[in-house]
C-alpha positions as CSV (number, residue, x, y, z in Angstrom):
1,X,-35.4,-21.7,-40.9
2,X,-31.6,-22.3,-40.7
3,X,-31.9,-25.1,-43.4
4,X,-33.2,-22.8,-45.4
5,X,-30.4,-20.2,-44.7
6,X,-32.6,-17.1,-43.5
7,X,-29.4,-16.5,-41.4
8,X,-26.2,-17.0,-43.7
9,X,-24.4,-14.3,-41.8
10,X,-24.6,-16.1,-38.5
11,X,-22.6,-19.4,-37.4
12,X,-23.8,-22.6,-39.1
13,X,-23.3,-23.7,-34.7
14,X,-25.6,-21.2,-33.7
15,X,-29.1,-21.9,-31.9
16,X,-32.3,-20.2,-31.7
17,X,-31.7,-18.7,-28.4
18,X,-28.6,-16.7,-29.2
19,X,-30.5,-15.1,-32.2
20,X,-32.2,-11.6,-31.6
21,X,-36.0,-12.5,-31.5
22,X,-37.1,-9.7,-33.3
23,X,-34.5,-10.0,-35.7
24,X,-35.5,-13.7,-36.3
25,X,-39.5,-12.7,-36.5
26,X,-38.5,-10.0,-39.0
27,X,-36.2,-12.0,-41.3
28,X,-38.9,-15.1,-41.2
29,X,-41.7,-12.6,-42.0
30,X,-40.2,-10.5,-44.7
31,X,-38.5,-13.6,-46.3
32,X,-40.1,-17.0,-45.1
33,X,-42.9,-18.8,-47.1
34,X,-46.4,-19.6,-44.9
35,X,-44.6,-22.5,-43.3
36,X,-41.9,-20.8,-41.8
37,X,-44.4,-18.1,-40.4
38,X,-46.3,-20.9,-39.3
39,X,-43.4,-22.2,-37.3
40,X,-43.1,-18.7,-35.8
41,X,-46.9,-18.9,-34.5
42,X,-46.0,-22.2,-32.8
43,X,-42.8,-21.0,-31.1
44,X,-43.8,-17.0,-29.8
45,X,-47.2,-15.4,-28.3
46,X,-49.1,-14.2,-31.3
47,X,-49.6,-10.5,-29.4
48,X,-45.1,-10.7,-29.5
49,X,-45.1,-11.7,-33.6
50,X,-47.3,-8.5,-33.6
51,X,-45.8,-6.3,-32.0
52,X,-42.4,-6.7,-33.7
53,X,-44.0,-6.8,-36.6
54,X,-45.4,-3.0,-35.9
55,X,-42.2,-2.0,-34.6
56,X,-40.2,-3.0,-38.1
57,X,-42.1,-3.5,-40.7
58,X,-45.7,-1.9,-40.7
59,X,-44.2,1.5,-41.8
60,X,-41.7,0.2,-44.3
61,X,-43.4,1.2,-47.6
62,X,-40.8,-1.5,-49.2
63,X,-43.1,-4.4,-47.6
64,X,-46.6,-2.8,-48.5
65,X,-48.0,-5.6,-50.2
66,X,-46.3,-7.9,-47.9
67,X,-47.7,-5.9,-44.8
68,X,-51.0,-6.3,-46.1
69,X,-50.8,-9.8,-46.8
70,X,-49.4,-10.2,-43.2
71,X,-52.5,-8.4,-42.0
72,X,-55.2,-10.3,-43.5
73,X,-53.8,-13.7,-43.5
74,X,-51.2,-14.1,-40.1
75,X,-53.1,-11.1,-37.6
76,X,-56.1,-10.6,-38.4
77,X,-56.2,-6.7,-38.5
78,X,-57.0,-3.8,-40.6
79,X,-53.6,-2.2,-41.9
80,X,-55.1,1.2,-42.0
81,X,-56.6,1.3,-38.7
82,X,-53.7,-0.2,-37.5
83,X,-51.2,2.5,-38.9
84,X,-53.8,5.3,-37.5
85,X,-53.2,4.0,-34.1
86,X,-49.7,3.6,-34.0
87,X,-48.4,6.5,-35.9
88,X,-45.8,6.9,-33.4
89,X,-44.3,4.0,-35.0
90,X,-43.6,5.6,-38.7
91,X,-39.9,5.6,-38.9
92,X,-39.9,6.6,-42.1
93,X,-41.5,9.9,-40.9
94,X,-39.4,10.0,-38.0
95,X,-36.2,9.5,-40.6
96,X,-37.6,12.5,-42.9
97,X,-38.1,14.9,-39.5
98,X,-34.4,14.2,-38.6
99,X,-33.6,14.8,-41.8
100,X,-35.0,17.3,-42.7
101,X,-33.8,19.0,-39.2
102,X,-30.3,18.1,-40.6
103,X,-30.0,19.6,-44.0
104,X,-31.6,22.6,-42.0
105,X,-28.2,22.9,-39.7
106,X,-30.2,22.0,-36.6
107,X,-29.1,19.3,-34.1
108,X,-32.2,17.7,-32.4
109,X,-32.4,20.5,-29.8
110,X,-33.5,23.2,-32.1
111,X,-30.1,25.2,-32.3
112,X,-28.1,26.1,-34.9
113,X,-24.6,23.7,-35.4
């Protein structure tokens, strides 16, 4: 994965242990080929590549297709189930509510700024 410089902004020096996990499963996911998630499989616990992958990219509507393919191929799930059950997760909803809290002059306790 560093040969193939998923992490340009990192030291040429550095190893796999001083890089953020999930950052490393998200890059590899959202910008490796089936090799390189592969490689992920044989280095983390399957139930840890899914959960990260929940946690950043599931409710990114960017990576739809991607998510999809991600589901079917790499975790075996259904995407739609899977976003039903963990609509805790939606950042992007979560984004929109703080937002929309903001525009209104509210800070996140309800009052008025």
């Amino acid at each position: 994965m560093k040969s193939k410089n998923f992490f340009w902004s990192y030291s040429k020096e550095i190893s796999l242990e001083e890089i953020n996990t999930a950052l490393l499963v998200e890059t590899v996911l959202k910008y490796g080929d089936v090799e390189d998630i592969n490689l992920l499989f044989n280095h983390y616990n399957e139930a840890d590549l899914k959960e990260i992958w929940i946690q950043r990219l599931v409710f990114d509507e960017r990576f739809e297709k991607l998510n999809f393919y991600l589901a079917r191929i790499f975790f075996n799930t259904d995407l739609d189930r899977l976003k039903q059950e963990r609509k805790g997760y939606d950042r992007a909803a979560k984004l929109r509510m703080l937002a929309a809290g903001y525009a209104a002059g509210t800070d996140k306790t309800g009052s008025r700024s």
